[in-house]
Legacy VTK file of the C-alpha trace (Angstrom):
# vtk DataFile Version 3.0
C-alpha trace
ASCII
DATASET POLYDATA
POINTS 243 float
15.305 -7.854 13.717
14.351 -5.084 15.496
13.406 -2.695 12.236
11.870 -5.437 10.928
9.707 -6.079 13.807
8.270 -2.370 13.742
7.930 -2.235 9.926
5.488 -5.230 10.624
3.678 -3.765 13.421
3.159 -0.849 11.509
2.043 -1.704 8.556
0.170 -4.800 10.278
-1.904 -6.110 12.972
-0.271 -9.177 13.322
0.805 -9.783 17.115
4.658 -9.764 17.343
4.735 -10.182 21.106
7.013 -7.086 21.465
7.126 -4.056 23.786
10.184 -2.230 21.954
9.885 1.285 22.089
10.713 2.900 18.456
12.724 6.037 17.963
12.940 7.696 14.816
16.037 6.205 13.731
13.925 2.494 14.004
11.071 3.492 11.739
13.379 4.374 9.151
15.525 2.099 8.739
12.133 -0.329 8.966
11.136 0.768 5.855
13.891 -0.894 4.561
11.286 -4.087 5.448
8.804 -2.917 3.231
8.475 -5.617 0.630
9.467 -7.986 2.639
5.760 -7.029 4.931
4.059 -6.737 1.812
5.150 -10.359 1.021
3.744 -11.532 4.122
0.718 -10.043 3.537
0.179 -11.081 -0.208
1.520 -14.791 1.376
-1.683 -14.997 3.933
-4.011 -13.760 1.346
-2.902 -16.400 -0.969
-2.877 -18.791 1.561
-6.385 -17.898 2.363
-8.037 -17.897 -0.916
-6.134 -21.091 -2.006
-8.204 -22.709 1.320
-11.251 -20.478 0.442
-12.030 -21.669 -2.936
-11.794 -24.726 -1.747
-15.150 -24.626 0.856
-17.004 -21.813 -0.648
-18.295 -20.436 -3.667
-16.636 -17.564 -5.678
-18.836 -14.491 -4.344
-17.804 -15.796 -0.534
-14.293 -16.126 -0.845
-13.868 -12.595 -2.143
-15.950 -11.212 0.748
-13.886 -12.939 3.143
-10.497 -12.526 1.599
-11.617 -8.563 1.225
-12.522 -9.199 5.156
-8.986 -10.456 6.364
-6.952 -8.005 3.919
-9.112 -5.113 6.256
-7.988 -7.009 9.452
-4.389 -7.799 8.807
-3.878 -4.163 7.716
-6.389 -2.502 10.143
-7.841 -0.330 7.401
-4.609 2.145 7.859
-3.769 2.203 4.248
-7.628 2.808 3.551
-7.782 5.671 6.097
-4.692 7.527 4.279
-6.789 7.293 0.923
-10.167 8.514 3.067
-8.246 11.586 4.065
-6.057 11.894 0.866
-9.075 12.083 -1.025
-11.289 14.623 1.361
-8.613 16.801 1.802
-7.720 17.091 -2.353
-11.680 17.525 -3.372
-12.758 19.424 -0.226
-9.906 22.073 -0.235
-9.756 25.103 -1.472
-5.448 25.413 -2.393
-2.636 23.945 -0.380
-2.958 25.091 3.299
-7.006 24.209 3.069
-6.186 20.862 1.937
-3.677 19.986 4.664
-6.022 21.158 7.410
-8.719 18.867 5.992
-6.875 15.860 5.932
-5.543 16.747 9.789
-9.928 16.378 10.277
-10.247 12.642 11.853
-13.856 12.942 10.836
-13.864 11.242 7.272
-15.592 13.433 4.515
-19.005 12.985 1.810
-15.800 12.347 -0.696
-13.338 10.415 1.414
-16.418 7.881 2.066
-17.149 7.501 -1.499
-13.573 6.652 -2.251
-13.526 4.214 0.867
-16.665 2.659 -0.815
-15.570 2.660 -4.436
-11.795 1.223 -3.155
-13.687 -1.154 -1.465
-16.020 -2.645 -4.000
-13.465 -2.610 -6.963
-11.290 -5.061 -4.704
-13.760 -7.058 -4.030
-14.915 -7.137 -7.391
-10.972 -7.894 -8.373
-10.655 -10.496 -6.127
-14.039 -12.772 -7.058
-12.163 -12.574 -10.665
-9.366 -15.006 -8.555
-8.208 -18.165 -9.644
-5.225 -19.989 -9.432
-4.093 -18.535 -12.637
-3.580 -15.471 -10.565
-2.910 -16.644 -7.070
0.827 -15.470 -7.476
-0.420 -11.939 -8.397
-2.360 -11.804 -5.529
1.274 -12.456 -3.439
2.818 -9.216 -5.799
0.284 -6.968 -4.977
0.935 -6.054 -1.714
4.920 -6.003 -2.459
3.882 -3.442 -4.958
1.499 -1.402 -2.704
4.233 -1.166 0.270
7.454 -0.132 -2.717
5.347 1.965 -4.122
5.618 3.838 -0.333
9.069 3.521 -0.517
9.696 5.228 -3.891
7.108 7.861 -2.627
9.240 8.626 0.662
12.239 9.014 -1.350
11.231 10.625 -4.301
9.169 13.455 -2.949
9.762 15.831 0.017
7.368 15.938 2.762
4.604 18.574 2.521
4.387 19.336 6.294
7.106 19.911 8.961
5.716 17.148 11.256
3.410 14.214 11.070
3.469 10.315 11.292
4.656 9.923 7.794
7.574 11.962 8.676
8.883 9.383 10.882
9.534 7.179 7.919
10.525 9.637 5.180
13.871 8.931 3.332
13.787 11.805 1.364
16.554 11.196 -1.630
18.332 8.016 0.047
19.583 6.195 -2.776
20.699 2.868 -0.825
17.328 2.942 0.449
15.751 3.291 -3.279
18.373 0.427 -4.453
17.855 -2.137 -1.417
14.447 -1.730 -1.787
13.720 -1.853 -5.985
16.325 -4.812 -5.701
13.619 -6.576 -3.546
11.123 -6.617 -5.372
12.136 -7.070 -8.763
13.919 -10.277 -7.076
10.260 -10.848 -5.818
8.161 -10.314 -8.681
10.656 -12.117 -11.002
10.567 -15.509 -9.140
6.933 -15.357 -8.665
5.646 -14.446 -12.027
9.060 -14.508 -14.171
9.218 -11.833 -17.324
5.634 -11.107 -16.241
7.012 -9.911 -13.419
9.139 -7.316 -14.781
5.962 -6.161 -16.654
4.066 -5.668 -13.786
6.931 -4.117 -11.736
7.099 -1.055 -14.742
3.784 -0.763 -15.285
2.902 0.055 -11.436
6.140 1.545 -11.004
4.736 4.196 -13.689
1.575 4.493 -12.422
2.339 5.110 -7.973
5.135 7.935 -9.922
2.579 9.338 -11.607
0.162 9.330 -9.153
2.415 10.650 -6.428
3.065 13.372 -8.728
-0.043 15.000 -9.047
-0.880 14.155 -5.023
2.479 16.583 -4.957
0.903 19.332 -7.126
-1.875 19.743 -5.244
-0.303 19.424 -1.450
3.406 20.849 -1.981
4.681 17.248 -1.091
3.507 14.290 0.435
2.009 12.800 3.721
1.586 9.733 5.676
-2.387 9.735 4.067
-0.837 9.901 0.204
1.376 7.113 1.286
-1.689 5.029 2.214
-3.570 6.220 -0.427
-0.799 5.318 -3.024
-0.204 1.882 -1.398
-4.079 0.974 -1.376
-4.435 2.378 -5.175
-0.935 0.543 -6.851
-2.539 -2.527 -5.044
-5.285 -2.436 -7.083
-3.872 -1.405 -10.308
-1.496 -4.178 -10.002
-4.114 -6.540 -9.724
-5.935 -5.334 -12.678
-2.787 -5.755 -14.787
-2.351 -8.548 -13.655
-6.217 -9.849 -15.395
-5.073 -7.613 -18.459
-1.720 -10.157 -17.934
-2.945 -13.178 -17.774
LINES 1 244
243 0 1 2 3 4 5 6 7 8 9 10 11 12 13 14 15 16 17 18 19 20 21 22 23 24 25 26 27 28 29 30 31 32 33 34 35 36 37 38 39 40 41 42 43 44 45 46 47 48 49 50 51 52 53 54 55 56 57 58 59 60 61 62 63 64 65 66 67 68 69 70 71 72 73 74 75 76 77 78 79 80 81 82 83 84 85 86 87 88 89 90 91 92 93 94 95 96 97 98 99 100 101 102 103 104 105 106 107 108 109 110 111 112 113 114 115 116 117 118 119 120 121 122 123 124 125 126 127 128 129 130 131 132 133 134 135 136 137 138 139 140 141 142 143 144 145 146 147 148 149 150 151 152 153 154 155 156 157 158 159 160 161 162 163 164 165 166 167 168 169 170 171 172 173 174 175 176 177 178 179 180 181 182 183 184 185 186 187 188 189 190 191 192 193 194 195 196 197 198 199 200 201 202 203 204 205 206 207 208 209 210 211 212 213 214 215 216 217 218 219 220 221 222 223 224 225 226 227 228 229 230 231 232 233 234 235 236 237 238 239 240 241 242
């Protein structure tokens, strides 16, 4: 209970009424808990657009449901991409890029992606209906896995940091627990389109991990959010290409 609890206030704002101290041990075996958060997550938005749609129009319901996806996460994801993105098109090579995404002051380019991010979910989610309400619940399973592979895929670019608390680096019963998760997810929410949707991001948070890689020497906590917040939103527009 206790790495599930601080997978959830981690990746969350929603009030656990805990004071547990975490060691380093805790946060990774919390990411074990990944999915399962980024069920919880994708349950609440679903929850909240099915009672949404209901009271106002189309337009309003995206806003909102864009409004409480920003409060149940507390933007962290959308910080990660901020920096991610400053750091890659502000730097000059490796070392220059790291020291820019250390800045807290967000960048000209990390604000643009912020903005961009921002608008293309919102413009994803006023495309909504109930058609797609069970995508909306995979999304976030496939934003917080897609951290997972990331972790133990690809070594860590710096020798300290907040990411590094949760990096797994080549922990196959981690990779296996985890993949096992969601595909049990995805498959009894959306069946064989499931599996579909599960490859297709799958491809796409490798690929993009990849080149975050070639340009930092590794990863950090920031590519992890940036990943998350990005397969989020790919998934999602698979999952209008889907359906």
């Amino acid at each position: 209970m206790k790495y599930f609890l601080c997978a959830l206030t981690f990746l969350t704002r929603i009030p656990v009424g805990t004071n547990n101290i975490y060691e380093q041990d805790d946060f990774q075996k919390s990411v074990y808990f990944f999915p399962i958060i980024g069920l919880i997550i994708g349950g609440i938005l679903g929850g909240s657009y099915y009672l949404l749609a209901k009271i106002f129009p189309q337009p309003v319901s995206a806003a909102l449901l864009l409004l409480i996806y920003v409060f149940i996460t507390g933007g962290l994801h959308l910080d990660g991409l901020t920096d991610t993105v400053d750091g890659i098109y502000g730097g000059r090579d490796r070392e220059d890029r790291l020291r820019i995404m250390r800045d807290t002051h967000p960048g000209a380019f990390g604000v643009i992606a912020a903005v961009l991010v921002l608008l293309l979910k919102y413009s994803l989610y006023t495309q909504l209906d109930l058609k797609l309400l069970f995508y909306l619940f995979a999304a976030p399973v496939l934003g917080r896995q897609a951290m997972v592979w990331l972790q133990i895929i690809f070594p860590y670019a710096r020798k300290e940091g907040l990411g590094k608390l949760f990096t797994s680096y080549a922990n196959l019963p981690l990779f296996a627990v985890t993949t096992g998760i969601t595909l049990v997810i995805l498959i009894s929410l959306l069946k064989v389109a499931g599996l579909y949707l599960f490859l297709l991001t799958g491809i796409f948070s490798l690929l993009l991990a990849w080149y975050f890689s070639r340009m930092l020497g590794g990863l950090t906590g920031d590519t992890y959010g940036a990943s998350c917040e990005l397969t989020e939103i790919f998934a999602l527009l698979i999952a209008l290409l889907l359906v």
